[in-house]
N, C-alpha and C positions, 0 to 999 in steps of 0.2 A: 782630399776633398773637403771644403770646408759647406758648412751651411747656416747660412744665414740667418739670424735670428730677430723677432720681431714684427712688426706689424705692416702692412701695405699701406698704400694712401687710400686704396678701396676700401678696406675696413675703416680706416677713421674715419673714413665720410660717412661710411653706410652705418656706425656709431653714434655720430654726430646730429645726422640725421636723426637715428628715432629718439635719440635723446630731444632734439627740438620738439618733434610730433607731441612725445608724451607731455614735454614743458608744456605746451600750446593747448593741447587738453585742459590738463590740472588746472590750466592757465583761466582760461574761460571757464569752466566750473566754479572755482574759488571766486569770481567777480559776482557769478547768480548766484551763488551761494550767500555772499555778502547784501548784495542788494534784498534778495529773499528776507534774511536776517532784518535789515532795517523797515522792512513791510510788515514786518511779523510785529518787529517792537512797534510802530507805531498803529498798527491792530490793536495791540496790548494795552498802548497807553489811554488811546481811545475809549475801549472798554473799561478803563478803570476810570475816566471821565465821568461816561456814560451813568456806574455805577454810584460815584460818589456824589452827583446831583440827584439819583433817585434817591439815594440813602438822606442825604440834606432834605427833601422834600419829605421820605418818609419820616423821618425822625421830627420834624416840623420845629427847625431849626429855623431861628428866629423868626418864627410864623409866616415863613415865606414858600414860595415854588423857586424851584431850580431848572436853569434850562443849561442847553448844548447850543451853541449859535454856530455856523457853518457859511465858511467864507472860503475864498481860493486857495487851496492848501494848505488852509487851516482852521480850526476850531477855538471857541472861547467859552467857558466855563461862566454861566450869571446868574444872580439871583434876581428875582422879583422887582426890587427894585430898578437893577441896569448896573447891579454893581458890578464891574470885572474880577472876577475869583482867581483866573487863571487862564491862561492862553495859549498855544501851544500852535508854533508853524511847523507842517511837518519837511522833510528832507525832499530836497529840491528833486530826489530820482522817485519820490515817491506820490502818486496821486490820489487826490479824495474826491468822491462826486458821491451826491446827497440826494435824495426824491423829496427833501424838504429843507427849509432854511432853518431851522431849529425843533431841537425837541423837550418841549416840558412838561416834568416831573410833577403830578397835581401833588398836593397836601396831605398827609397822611395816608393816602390808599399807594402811590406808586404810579399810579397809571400816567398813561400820556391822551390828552385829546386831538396831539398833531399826528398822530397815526391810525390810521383806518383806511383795513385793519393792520398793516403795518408800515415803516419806513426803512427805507435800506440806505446803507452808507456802502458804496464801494473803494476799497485802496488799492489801489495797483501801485505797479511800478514802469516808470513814463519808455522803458527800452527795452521791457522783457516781459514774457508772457504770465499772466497767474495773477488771480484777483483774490482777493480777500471780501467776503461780503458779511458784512455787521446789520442782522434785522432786531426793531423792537420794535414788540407788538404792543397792541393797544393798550393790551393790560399790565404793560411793562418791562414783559418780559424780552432779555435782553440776549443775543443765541449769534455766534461769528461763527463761518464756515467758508469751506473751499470754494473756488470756482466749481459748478457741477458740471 
């Protein structure tokens, strides 16, 4: 009697199978995971925008105001004068919408008079769900948090 050793063609499929399932999972995860990632970094870089115009305005670096200027997808860094400091487009998966076209940083105190009593920047991302919301309030203060 001999017996045969090995595998069926039903088993390499019904193998084959969940190995695809579970690829196709991990698969889709690691994509929102990545895009999540690039929402997050340009939340990040925002807020250090954000930060480094009130810090220029408070410190009263060369006797000027700093602003945040807000265009389609992206943000520019200027002082007082209209000089461009820095600019920055964000990733084509990622969205920015603004309850105002710019925010500045008064002179030595910090505060903003284009907010009242705050402004919200939202960033999403243009194919997945989850928002990012950046407020500063009047008095300056600068606070990013989840969609609620």
């Amino acid at each position: 009697m001999s017996v045969a050793k090995g595998f069926t063609i039903l088993e390499l499929l019904v193998v084959i199978f969940v190995i695809a399932v579970v690829g196709f999972a991990l698969t889709n995860n690691l994509v929102i995971f990545y895009f999540t990632s690039l929402r997050d970094e340009e939340v990040g870089e925002l807020i250090s925008t954000l930060n480094l115009a009130q810090s220029k305005s408070l410190s009263g670096a060369g006797d000027m105001q700093y602003k945040v200027a807000f265009g389609s997808n992206a943000y520019t860094l200027v002082d007082e004068g209209g000089l461009v400091l820095m600019s920055r487009t964000l990733h084509e998966a990622v969205t920015l919408e603004s309850t105002v076209n710019e925010i500045e940083f008064e002179k030595i105190t910090g505060k903003t008079n284009s907010c009242s009593p705050t402004c919200s920047i939202i960033i999403g991302l243009a194919k997945y769900p989850g928002q990012k919301f950046i407020d500063v309030s009047s008095e300056g203060v600068i606070d990013a948090y989840d969609q609620p």
